[in-house]
MMTF fields as JSON, N, C-alpha, C and O atoms, coordinates in Angstrom:
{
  "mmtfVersion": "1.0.0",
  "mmtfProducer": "UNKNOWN",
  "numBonds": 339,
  "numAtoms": 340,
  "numGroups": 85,
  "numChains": 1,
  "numModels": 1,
  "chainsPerModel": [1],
  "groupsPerChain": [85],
  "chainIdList": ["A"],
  "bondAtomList": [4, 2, 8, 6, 12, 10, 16, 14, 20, 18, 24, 22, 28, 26, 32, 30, 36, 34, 40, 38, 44, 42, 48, 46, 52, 50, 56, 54, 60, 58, 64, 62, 68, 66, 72, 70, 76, 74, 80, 78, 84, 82, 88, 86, 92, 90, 96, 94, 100, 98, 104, 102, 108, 106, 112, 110, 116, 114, 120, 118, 124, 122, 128, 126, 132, 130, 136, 134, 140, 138, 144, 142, 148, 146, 152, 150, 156, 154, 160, 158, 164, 162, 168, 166, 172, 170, 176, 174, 180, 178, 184, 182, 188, 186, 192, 190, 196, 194, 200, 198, 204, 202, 208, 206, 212, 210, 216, 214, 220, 218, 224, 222, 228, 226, 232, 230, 236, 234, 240, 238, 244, 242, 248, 246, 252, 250, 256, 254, 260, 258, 264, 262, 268, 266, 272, 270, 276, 274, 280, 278, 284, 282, 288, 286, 292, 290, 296, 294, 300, 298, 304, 302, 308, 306, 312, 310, 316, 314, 320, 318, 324, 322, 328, 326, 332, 330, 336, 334],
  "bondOrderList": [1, 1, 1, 1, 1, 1, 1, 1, 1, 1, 1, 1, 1, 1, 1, 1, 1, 1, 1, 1, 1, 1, 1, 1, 1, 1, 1, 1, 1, 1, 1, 1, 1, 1, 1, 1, 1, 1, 1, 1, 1, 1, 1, 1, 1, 1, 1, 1, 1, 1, 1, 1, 1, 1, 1, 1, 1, 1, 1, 1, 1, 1, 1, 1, 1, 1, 1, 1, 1, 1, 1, 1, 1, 1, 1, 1, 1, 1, 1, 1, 1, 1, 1, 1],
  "groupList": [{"groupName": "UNK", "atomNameList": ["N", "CA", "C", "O"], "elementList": ["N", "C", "C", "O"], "formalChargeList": [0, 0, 0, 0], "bondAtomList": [1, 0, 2, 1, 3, 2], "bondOrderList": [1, 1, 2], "singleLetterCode": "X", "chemCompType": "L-PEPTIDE LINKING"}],
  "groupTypeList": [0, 0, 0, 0, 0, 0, 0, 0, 0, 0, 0, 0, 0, 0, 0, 0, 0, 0, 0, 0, 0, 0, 0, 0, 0, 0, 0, 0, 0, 0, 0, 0, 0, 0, 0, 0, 0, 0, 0, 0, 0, 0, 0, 0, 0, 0, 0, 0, 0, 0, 0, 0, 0, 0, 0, 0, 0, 0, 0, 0, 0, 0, 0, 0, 0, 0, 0, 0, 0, 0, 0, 0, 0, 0, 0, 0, 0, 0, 0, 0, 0, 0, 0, 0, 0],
  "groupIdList": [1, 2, 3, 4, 5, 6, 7, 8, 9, 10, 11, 12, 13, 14, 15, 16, 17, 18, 19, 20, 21, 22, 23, 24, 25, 26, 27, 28, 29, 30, 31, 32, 33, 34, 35, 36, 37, 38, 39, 40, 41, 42, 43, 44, 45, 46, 47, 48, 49, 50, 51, 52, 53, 54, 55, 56, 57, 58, 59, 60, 61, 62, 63, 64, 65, 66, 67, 68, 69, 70, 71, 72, 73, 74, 75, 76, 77, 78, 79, 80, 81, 82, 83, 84, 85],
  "secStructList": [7, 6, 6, 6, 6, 2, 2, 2, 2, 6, 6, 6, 7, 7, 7, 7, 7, 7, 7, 6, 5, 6, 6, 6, 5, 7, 7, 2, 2, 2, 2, 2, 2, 2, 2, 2, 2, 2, 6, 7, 7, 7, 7, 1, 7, 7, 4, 4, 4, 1, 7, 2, 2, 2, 2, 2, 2, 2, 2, 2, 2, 2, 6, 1, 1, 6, 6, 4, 4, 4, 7, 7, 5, 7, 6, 6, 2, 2, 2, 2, 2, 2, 6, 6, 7],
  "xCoordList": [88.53, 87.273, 86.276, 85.095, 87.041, 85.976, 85.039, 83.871, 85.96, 85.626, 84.816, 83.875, 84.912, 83.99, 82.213, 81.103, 82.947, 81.3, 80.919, 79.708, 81.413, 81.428, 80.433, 79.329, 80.68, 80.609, 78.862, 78.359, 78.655, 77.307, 76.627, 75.468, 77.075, 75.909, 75.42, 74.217, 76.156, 75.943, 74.722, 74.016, 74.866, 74.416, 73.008, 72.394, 72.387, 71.358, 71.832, 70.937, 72.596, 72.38, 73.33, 74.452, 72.37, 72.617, 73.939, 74.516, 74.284, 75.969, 76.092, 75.989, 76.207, 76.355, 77.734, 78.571, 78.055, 79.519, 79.458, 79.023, 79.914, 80.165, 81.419, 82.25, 81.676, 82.851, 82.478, 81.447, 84.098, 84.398, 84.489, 83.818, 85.287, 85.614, 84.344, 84.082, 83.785, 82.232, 80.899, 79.814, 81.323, 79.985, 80.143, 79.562, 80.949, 80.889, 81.846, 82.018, 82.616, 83.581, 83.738, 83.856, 83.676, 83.378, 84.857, 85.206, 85.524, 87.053, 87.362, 88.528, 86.223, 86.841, 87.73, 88.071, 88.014, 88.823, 89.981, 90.756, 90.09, 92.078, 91.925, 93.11, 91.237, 91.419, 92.103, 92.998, 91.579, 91.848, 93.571, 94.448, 93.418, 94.883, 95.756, 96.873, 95.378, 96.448, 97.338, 98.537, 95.821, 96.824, 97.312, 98.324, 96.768, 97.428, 99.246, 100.287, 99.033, 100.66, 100.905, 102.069, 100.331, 101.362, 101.655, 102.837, 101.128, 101.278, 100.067, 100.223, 99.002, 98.585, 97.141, 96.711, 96.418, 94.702, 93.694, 93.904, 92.98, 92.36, 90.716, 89.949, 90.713, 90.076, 88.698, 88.339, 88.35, 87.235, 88.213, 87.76, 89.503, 90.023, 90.183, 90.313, 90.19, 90.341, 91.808, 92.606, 92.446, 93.803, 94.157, 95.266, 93.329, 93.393, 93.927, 94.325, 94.061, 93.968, 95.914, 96.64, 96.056, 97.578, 98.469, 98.268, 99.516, 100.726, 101.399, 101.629, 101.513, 101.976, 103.004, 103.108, 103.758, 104.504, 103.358, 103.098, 102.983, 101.79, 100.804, 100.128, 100.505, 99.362, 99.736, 99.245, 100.712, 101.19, 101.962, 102.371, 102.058, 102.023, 100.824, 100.423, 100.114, 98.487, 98.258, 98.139, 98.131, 97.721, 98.635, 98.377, 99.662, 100.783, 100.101, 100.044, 99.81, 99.522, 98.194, 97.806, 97.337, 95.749, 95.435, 94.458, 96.254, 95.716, 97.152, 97.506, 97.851, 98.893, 97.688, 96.504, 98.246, 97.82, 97.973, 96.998, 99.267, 98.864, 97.548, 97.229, 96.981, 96.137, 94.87, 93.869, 94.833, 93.376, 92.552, 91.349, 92.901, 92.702, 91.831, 90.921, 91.85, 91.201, 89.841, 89.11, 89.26, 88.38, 87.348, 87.93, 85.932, 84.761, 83.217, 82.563, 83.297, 81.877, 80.907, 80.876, 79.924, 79.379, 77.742, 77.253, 77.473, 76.076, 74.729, 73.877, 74.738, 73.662, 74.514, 73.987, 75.399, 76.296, 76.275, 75.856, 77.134, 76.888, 75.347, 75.091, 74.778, 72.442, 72.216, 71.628, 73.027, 72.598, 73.444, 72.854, 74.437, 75.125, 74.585, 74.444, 74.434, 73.552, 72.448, 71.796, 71.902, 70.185, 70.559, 69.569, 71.495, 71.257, 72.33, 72.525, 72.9, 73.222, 72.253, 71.931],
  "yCoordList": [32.57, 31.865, 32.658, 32.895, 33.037, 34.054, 34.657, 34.302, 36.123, 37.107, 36.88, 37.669, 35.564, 35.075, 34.401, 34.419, 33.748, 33.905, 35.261, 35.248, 36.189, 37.345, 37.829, 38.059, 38.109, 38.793, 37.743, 37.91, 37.348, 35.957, 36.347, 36.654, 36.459, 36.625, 38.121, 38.379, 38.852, 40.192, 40.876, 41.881, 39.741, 39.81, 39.018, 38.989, 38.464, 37.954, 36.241, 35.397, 36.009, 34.556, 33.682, 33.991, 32.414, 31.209, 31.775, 32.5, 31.118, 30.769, 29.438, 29.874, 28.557, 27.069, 26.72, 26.403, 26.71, 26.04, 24.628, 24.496, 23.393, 21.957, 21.991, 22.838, 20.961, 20.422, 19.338, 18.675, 19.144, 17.813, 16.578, 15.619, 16.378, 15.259, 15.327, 16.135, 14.037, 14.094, 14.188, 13.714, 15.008, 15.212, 14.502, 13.516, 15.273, 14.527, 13.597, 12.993, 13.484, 11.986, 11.436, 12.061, 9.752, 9.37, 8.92, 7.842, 9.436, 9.716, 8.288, 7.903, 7.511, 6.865, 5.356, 4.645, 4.998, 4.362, 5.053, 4.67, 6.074, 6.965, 7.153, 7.06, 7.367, 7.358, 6.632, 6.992, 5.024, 4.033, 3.462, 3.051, 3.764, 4.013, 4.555, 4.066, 5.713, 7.13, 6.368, 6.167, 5.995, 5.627, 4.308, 4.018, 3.397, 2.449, 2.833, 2.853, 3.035, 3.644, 4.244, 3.996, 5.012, 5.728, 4.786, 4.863, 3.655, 2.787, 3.095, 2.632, 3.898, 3.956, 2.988, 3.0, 2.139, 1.845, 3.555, 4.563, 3.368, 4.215, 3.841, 2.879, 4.721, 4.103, 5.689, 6.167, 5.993, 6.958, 8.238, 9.382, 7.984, 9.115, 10.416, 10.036, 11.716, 12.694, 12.908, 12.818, 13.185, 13.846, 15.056, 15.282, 15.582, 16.683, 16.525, 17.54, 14.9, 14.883, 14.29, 14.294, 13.959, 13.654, 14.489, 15.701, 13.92, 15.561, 16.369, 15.818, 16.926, 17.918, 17.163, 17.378, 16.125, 15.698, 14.372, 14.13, 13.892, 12.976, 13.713, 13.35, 14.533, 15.528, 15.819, 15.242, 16.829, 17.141, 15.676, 15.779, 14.684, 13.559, 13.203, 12.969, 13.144, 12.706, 13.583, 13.162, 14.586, 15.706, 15.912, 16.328, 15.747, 15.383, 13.828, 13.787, 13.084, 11.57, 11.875, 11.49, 12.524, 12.212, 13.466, 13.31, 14.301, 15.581, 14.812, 15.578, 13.557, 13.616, 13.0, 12.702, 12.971, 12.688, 11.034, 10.41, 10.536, 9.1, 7.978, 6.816, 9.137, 8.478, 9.118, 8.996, 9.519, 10.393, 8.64, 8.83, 7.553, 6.291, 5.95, 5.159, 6.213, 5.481, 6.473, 6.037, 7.486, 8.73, 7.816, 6.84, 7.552, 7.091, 8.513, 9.055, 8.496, 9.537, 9.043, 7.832, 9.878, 9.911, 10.28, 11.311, 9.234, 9.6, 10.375, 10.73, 10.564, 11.515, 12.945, 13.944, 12.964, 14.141, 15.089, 16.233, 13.804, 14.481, 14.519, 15.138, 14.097, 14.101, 15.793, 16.694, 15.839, 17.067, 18.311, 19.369, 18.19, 18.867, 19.795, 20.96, 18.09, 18.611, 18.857, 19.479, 18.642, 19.2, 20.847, 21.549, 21.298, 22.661, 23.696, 24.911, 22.613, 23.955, 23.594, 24.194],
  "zCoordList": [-133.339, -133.232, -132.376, -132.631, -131.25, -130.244, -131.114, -131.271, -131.988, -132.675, -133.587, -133.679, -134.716, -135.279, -134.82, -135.352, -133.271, -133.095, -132.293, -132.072, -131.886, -131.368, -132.243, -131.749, -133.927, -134.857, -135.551, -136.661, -135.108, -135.676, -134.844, -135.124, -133.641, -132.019, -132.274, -132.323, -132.394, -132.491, -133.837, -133.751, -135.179, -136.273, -136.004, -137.07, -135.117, -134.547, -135.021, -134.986, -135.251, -136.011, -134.687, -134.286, -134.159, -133.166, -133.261, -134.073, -131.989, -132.082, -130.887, -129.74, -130.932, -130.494, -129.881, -130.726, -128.892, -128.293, -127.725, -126.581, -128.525, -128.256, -127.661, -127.989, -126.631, -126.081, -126.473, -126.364, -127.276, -127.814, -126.849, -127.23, -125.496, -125.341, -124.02, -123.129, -124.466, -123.61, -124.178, -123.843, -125.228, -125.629, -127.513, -127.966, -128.11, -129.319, -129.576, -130.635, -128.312, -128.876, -127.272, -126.219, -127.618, -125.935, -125.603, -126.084, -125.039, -124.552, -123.51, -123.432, -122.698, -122.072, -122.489, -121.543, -123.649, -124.191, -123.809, -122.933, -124.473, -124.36, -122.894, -122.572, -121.709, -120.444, -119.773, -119.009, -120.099, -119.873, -120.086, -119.325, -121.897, -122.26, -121.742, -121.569, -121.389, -120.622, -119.365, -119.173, -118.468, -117.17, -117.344, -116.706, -118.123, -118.04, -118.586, -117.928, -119.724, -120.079, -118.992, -118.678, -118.136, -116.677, -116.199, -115.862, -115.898, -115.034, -113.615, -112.485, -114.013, -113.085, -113.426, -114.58, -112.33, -112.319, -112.309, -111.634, -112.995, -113.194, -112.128, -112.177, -111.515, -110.161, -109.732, -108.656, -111.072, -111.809, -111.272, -111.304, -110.807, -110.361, -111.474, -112.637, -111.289, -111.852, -112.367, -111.434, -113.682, -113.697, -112.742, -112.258, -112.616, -111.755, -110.49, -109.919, -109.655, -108.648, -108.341, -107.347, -109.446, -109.773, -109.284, -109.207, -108.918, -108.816, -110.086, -111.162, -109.975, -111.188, -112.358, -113.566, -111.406, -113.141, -113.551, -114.729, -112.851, -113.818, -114.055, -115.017, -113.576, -114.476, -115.906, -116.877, -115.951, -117.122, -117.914, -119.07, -117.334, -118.62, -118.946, -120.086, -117.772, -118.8, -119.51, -120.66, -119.435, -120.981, -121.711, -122.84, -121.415, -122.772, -123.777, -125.006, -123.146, -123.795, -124.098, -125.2, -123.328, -123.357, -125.059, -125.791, -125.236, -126.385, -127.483, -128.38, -127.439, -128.346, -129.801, -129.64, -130.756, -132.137, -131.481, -131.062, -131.49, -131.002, -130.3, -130.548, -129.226, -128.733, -129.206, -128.5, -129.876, -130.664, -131.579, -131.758, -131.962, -132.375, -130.763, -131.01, -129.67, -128.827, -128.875, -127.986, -129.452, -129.63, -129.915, -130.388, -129.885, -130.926, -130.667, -129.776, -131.417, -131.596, -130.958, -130.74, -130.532, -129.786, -130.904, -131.367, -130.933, -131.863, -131.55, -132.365, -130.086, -129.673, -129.731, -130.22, -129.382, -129.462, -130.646, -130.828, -131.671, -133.415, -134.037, -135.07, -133.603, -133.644, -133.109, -133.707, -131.555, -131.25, -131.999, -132.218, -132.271, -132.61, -134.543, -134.916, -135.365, -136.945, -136.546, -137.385, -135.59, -135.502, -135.049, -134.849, -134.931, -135.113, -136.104, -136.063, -136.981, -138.147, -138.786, -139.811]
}
């Protein structure tokens, strides 16, 4: 993917980088989900701030196919996103 937009940027033509969770899909449903299945309150705290084995279960649960159903789009996101191909 790099090389491909590597190879567009270089050819003069845009090259655009979206992050998905935030911007085109609003993630705080599966957040919510995540810790509750830990068993933890979600208290605007960061995963980051977890210790290492609940860290690595929240991103085991938070990127599984299972919880991808708590995802909803983000309509200014996907607006900004077709307004520039």
């Amino acid at each position: 993917m790099l090389l491909h937009m590597y190879f567009y940027a270089n050819e003069g033509e845009p090259v655009f980088v979206f992050d998905i969770d935030g911007v085109l899909v609003d993630v705080e449903a599966k957040l919510r989900e995540v810790f509750r299945q830990l068993g933890l309150e979600r208290l605007k705290a960061s995963p980051d701030l977890l210790d290492h084995n609940l860290r690595r279960k929240f991103w085991k649960l938070f990127l599984s196919k299972e919880f991808m159903v708590f995802d909803r789009p983000r309509r200014i996101g996907i607006e900004l996103l077709l307004s520039r191909l």
